[in-house]
C-alpha positions as CSV (number, residue, x, y, z in Angstrom):
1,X,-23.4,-9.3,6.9
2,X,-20.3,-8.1,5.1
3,X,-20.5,-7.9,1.4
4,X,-19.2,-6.1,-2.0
5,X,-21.1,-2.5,-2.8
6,X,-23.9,-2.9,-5.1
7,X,-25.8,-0.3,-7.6
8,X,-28.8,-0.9,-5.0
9,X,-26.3,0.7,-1.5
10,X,-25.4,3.9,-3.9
11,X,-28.8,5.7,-2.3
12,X,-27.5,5.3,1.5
13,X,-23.8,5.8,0.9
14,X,-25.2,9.3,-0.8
15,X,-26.3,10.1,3.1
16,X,-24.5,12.0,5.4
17,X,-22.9,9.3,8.0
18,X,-23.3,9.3,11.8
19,X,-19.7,9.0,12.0
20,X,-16.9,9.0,9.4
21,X,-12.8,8.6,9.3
22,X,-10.9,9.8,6.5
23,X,-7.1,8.7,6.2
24,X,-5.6,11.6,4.6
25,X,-2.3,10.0,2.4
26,X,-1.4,12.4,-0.9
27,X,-3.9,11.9,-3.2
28,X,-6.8,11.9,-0.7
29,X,-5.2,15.6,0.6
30,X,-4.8,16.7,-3.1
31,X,-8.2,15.7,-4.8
32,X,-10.7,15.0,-1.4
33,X,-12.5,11.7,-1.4
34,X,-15.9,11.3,-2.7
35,X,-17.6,8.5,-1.1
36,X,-20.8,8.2,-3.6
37,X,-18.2,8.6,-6.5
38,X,-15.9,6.2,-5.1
39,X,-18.8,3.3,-4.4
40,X,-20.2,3.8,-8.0
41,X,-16.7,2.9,-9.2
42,X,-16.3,-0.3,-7.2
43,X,-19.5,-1.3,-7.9
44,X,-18.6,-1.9,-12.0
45,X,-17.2,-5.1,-12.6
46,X,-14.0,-4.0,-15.2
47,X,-13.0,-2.0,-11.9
48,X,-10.3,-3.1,-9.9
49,X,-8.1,-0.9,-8.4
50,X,-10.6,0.4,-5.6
51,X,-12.3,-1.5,-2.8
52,X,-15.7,-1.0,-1.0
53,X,-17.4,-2.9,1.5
54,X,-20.7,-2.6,3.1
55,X,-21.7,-3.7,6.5
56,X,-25.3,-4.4,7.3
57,X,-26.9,-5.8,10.8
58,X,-29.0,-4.8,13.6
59,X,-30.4,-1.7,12.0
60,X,-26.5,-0.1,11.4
61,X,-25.1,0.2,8.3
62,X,-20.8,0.6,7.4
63,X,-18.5,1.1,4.7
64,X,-14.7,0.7,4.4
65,X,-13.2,1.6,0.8
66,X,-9.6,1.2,0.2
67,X,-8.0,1.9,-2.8
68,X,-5.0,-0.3,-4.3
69,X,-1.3,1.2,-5.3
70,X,-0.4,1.2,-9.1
71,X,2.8,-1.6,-9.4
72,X,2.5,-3.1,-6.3
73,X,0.4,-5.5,-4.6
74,X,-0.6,-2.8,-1.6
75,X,-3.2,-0.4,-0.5
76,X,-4.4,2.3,1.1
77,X,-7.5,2.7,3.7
78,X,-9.0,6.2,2.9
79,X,-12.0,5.9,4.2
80,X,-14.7,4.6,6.9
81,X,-18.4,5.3,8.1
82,X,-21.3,4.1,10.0
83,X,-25.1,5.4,10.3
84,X,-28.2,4.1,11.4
85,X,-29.9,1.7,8.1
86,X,-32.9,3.4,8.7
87,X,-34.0,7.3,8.7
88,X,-35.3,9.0,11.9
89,X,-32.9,6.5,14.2
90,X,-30.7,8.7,15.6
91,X,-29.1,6.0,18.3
92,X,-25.2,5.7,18.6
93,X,-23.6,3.6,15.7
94,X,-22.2,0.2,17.1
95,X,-18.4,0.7,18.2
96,X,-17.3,-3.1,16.8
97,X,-19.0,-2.0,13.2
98,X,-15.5,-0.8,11.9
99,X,-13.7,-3.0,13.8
100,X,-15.4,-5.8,11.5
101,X,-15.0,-3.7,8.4
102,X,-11.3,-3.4,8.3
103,X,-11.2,-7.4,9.7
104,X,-12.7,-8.7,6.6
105,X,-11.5,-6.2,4.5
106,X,-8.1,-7.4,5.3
107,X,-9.2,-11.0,4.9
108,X,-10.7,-10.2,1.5
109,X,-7.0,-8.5,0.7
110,X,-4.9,-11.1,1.6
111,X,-6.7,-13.5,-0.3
112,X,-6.7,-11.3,-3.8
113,X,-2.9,-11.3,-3.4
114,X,-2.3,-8.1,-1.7
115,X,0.5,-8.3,0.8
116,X,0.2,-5.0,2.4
117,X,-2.2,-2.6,4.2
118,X,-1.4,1.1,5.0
119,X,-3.4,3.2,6.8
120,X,-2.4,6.5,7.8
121,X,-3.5,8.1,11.0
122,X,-3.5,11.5,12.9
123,X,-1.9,12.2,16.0
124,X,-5.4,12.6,17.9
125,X,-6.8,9.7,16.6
126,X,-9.5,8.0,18.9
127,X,-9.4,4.9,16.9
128,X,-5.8,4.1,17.4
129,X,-6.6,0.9,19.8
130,X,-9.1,-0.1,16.7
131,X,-5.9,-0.4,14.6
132,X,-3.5,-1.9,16.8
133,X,-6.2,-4.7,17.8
134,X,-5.9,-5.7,14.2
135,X,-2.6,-5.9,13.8
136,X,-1.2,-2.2,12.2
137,X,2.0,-1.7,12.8
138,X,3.1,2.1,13.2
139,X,6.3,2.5,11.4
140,X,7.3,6.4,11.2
141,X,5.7,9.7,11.7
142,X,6.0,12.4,9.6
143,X,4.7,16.4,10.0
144,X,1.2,18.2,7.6
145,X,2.7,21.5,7.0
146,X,0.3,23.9,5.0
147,X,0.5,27.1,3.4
148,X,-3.2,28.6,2.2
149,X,-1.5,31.1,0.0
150,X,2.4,30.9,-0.5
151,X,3.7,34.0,-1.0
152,X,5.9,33.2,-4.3
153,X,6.5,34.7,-7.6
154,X,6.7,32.8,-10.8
155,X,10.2,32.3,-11.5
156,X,11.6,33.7,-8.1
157,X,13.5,29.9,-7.7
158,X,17.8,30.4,-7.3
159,X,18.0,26.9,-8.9
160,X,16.3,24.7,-11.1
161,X,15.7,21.2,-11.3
162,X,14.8,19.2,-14.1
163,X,11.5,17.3,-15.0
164,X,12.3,13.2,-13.9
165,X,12.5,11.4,-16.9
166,X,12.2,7.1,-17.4
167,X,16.2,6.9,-16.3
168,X,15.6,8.4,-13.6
169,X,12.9,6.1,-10.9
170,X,16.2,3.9,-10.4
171,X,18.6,6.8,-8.9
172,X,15.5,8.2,-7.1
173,X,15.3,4.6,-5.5
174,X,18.8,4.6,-4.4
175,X,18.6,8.1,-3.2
176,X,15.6,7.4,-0.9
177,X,17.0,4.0,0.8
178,X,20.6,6.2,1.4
179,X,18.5,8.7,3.5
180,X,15.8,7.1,4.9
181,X,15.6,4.8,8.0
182,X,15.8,0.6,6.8
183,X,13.2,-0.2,9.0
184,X,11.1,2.6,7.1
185,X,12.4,0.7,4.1
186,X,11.3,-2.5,4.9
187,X,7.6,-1.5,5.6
188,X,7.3,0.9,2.8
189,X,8.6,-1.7,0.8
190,X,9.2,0.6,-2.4
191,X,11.0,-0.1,-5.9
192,X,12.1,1.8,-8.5
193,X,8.3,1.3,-10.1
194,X,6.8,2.7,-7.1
195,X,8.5,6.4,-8.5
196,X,7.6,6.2,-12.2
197,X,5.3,8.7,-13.1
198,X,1.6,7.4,-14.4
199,X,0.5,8.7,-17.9
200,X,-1.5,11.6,-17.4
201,X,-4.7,10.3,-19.0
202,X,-5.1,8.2,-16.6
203,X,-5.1,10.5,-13.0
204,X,-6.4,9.2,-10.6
205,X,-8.8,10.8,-8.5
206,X,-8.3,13.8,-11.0
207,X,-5.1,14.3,-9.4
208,X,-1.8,15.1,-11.9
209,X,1.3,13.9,-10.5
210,X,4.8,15.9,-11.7
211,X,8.7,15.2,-10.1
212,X,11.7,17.3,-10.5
213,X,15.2,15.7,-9.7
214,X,18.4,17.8,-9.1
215,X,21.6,16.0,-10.1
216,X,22.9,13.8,-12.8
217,X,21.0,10.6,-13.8
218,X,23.3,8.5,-11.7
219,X,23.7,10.4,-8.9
220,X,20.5,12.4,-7.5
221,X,20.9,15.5,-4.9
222,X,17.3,15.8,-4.8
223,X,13.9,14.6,-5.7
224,X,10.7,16.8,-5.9
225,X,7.3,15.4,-6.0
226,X,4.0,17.2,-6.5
227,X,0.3,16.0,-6.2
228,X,-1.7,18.8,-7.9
229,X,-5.8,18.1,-7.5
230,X,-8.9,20.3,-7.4
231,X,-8.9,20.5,-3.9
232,X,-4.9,20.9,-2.6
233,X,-1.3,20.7,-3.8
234,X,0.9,18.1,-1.7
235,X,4.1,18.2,-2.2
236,X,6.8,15.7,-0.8
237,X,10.6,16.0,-0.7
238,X,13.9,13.8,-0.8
239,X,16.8,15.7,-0.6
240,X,20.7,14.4,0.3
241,X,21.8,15.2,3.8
242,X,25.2,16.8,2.3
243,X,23.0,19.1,0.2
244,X,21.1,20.0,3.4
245,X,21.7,24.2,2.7
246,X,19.6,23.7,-1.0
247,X,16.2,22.6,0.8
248,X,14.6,25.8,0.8
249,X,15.5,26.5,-2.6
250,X,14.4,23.5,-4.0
251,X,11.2,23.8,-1.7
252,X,10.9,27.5,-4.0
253,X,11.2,25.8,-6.8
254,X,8.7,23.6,-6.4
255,X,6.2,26.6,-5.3
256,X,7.0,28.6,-8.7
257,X,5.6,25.4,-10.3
258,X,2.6,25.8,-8.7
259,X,2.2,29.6,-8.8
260,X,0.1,29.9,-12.3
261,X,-1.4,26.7,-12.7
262,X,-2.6,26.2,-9.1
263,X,-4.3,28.7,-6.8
264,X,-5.4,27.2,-3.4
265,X,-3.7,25.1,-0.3
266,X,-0.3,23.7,-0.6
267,X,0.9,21.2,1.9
268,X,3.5,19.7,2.6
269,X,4.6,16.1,4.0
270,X,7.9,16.2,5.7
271,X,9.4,12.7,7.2
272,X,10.3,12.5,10.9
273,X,14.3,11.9,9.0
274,X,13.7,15.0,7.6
275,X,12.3,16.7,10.5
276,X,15.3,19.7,10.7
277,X,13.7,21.3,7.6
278,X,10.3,22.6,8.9
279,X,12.3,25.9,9.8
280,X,12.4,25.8,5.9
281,X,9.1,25.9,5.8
282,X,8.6,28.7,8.2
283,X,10.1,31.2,6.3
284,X,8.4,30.4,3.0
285,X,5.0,30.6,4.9
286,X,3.8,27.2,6.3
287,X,2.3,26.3,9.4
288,X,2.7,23.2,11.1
289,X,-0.7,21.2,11.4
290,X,0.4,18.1,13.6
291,X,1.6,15.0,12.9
292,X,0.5,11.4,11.2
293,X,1.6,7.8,12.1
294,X,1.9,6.0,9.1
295,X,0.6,2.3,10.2
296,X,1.1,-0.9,8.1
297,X,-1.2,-4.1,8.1
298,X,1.0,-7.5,6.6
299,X,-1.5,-9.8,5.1
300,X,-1.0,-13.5,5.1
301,X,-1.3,-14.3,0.9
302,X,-1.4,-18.1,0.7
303,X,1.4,-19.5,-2.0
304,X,0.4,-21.2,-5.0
305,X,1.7,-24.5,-5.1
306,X,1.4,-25.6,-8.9
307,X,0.8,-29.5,-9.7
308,X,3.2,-29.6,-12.3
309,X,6.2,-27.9,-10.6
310,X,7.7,-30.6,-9.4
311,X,7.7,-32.4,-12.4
312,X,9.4,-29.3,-14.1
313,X,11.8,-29.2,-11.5
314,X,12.7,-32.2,-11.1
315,X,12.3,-32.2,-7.7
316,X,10.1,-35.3,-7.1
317,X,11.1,-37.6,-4.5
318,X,13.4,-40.4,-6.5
319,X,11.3,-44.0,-6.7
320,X,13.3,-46.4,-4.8
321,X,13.4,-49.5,-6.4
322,X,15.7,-52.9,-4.8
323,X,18.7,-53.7,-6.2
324,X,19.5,-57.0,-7.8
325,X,22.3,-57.5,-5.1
326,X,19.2,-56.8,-1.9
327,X,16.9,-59.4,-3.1
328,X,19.4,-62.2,-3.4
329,X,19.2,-64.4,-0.2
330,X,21.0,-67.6,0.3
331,X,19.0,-70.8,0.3
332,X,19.5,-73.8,2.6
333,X,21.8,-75.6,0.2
334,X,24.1,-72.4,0.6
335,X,23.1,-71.3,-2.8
336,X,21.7,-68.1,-4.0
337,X,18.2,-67.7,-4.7
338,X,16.0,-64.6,-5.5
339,X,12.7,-64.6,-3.4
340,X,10.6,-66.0,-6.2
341,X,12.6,-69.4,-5.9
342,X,12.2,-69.2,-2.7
343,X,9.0,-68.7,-2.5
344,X,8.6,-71.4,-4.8
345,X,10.7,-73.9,-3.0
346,X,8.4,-73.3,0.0
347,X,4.9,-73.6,-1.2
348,X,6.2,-77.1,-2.7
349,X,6.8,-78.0,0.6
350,X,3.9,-77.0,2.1
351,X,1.8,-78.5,-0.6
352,X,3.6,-81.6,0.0
């Protein structure tokens, strides 16, 4: 059985699973996932941007949560266990448990409207076949580069960008489709919405998100943004190929930011298109943790088909009705006659 989480599954999800994935994206590296948190949310009913489902069968219990993008019908998988239902049964959780978790959750998706599924994974994944079975697509790679404590001063930047501002999402839009792959395009499937900022009362997962852009409003060199939570900083980069010598300045930059109002981990997620910049990160003091394969699920959404559209439309199919000239025939006299006389004509005769 497959279900929502309730108030009554908030005691086991509080145990420590027999197994456990985390997909780490930006906000899961910057503010750490809380499972018991995370369930307690979903389970309110005026909650709606995160997802939690609970298997429970045979003595195993599961859990898939997945939490939906802000301005777009997507989401994100962050996070799935298993472990025995009861305490003291220490056998090995059932292999087709997730495999039945992520299958309805995607079926529960596509049928709220959501049209796509992404799931990040690691390089050494062992549930990779799990993923492809149902359908995740891998569409690019990209490198975890991490620095424990970056070794920059406060104002030690040779340039300076300025904060993004509400002009700006557009040019940041353009900028990111001139550099990166279309295919990459085309499963990321961002707008210019998916770059504005979200007010800063409303962080989610406590994490604060902040973007720098170098350039003029129309025409962006660079783009700088930083996830800054209670566990990590994750910052990502766009920057034009012709402006390829400004990376580790910018990269600076973006450290001095950090220097007084964060003190812990900074990592780094750098595209496979912009794969020629990890000697950048060398020198500032990163190392490179391995790679991810970012995977994408397309769910089938069924179109509404209003009653009333046609109508509005005017796209009915036209009524045909006979013409005055098609239901003339010729009588035996060599007359016309409609078919009424006809008719007439003929049940005299047969009444006769």
């Amino acid at each position: 059985m497959i279900r929502p989480v309730r108030l009554t599954d908030l005691f086991e999800v509080r145990r420590m699973p027999y197994a456990r994935l985390i997909l780490f994206n930006e906000i899961t590296l910057a503010g750490g996932h809380r499972p018991l948190g995370f369930a307690l949310r979903c389970a309110l009913p005026f909650v709606q941007e995160r997802r939690t489902l609970v298997y429970r069968e045979r003595g195993l219990r599961g859990y898939v949560q997945g939490r939906c993008r802000p301005n777009s019908p997507e989401v994100d998988l962050v996070y799935l266990a298993a472990q025995p239902f009861r305490s003291g049964m220490n056998q090995p959780t059932d292999p087709d448990v997730w495999h039945h978790l992520v299958r309805e959750f995607v079926v529960r998706m596509g049928g709220q409207g959501i049209e796509r599924i992404y799931a990040p994974l690691s390089s050494n994944n062992p549930h990779d076949e799990l993923f492809r079975q149902l359908g995740f697509q891998s569409y690019a790679n990209r490198q975890v580069w991490r620095a424990l404590t970056p070794d920059v001063a406060e104002g030690s930047a040779l340039i300076a960008l300025r904060p993004q501002n509400r002009r700006d999402p557009h040019s940041i839009q353009r900028l990111y489709e001139s550099i990166t792959p279309a295919a990459v395009v085309r499963a990321e499937g961002r707008t210019s919405r998916s770059w504005q900022l979200p007010v800063v009362r409303s962080r989610t997962n406590g994490v604060r998100q902040r973007s720098w852009v170098l350039g003029r409003d129309d025409v962006l060199r660079a783009a700088l943004h930083v996830w800054q939570g209670s566990q990590a900083a994750v910052i990502s980069l766009l920057i034009d190929p012709a402006e390829r010598g400004l990376a580790s300045s910018v990269l600076r930059f973006g450290l001095t930011q950090l220097a007084a109002a964060h003190q812990g981990a900074v990592y780094v997620l750098l595209p496979e298109y912009h794969g020629e910049l990890g000697h950048d990160l060398s020198e500032l003091g990163f190392e490179h943790l391995g790679d991810q394969r970012m995977t994408v699920k397309n769910t089938t959404v069924a179109v509404r088909k209003p009653l009333l559209r046609p109508v509005l439309d005017g796209s009915m199919e036209p009524v045909v009705r006979p013409s005055v000239s098609s239901s003339v025939q010729r009588s035996d006299s060599g007359s016309l006659t409609t078919p009424a006389v006809v008719y007439s004509r003929h049940a005299r005769e047969v009444e006769g």
